[in-house]
N, C-alpha and C positions, 0 to 999 in steps of 0.2 A: 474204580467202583468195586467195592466189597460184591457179589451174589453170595446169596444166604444159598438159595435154590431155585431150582428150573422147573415149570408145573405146566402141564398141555393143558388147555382147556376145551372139552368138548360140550355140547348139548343134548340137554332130552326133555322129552315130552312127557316122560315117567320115571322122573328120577327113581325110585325103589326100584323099578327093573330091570335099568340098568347099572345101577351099582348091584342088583344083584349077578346080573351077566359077568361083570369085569370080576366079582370075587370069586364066584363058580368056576369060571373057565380058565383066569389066570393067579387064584389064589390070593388076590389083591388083599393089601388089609386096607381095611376102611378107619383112616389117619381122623377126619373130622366131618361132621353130617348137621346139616340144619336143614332149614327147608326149602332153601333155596342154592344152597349148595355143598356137596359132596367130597372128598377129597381123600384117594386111595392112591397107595402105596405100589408100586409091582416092580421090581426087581430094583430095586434102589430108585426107583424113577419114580416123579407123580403124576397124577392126570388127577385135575378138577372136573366136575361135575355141574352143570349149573341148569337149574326147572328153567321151563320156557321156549325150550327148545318144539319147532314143529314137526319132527319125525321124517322129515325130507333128507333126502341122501345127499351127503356133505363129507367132501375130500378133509381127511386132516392129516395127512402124511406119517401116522403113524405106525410104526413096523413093531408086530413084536419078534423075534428071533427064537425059533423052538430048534429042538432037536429032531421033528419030524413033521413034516406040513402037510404031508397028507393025513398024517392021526390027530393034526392040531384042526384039520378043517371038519374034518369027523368031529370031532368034541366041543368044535364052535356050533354048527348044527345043533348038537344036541342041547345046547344050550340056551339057544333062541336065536343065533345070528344067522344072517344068509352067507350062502358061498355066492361071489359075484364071477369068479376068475376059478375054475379048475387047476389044480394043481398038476401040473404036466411034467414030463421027464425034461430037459434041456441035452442039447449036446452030449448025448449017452449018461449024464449024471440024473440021480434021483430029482425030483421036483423041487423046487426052491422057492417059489413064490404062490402065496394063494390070495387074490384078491378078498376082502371079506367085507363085512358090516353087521354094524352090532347091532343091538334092539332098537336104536333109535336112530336108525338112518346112516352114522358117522361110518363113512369106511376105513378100514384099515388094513394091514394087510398081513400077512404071515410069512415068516422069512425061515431057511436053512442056512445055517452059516456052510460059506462055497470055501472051501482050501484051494 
């Protein structure tokens, strides 16, 4: 079997606010938009967007991988997402992990690439 491509699908309750979150915060380009669903770009990768969703907090396994998780959970904040998980030291190294969630409930979480 041919894959053309791979696309996450999450929900929202306000589709405009959260595609606006996901371009704000991670620079997403917004690939395709109707009204019932959305479809953005971020770092080669896609996530769809789909209206209908009820704003309840919902695991979707998705990691994005920054160069700094504590300035990434700073700027999710300021963007409209909750921090769920503090970003904490590990094992004498910088913080690597920050639990999060976006405007519409979906959690995700914030990663440091570990050497």
């Amino acid at each position: 079997m041919k894959v053309e491509k791979v696309k996450y699908i999450i929900w929202a309750k306000d589709i405009e606010r959260c595609i606006n979150f996901y371009t704000t915060l991670f620079n997403a380009n917004l690939i395709k938009k109707n009204e019932h669903i959305a479809e953005l770009e971020i770092s080669n990768s896609l996530i769809g967007i789909h209206s209908g969703g009820e704003g309840k907090k919902t695991w979707t396994g998705i990691s994005f991988q920054v160069p700094d998780v504590v300035e990434g959970a700073k700027e999710l904040i300021t963007s409209g997402g909750k921090l769920c998980r503090e970003p904490e030291p590990e094992d004498g190294e910088p913080p690597h992990l920050a639990m999060c969630e976006d405007t519409e409930g979906n959690q995700i979480m914030l990663t440091r690439n570990r050497s």
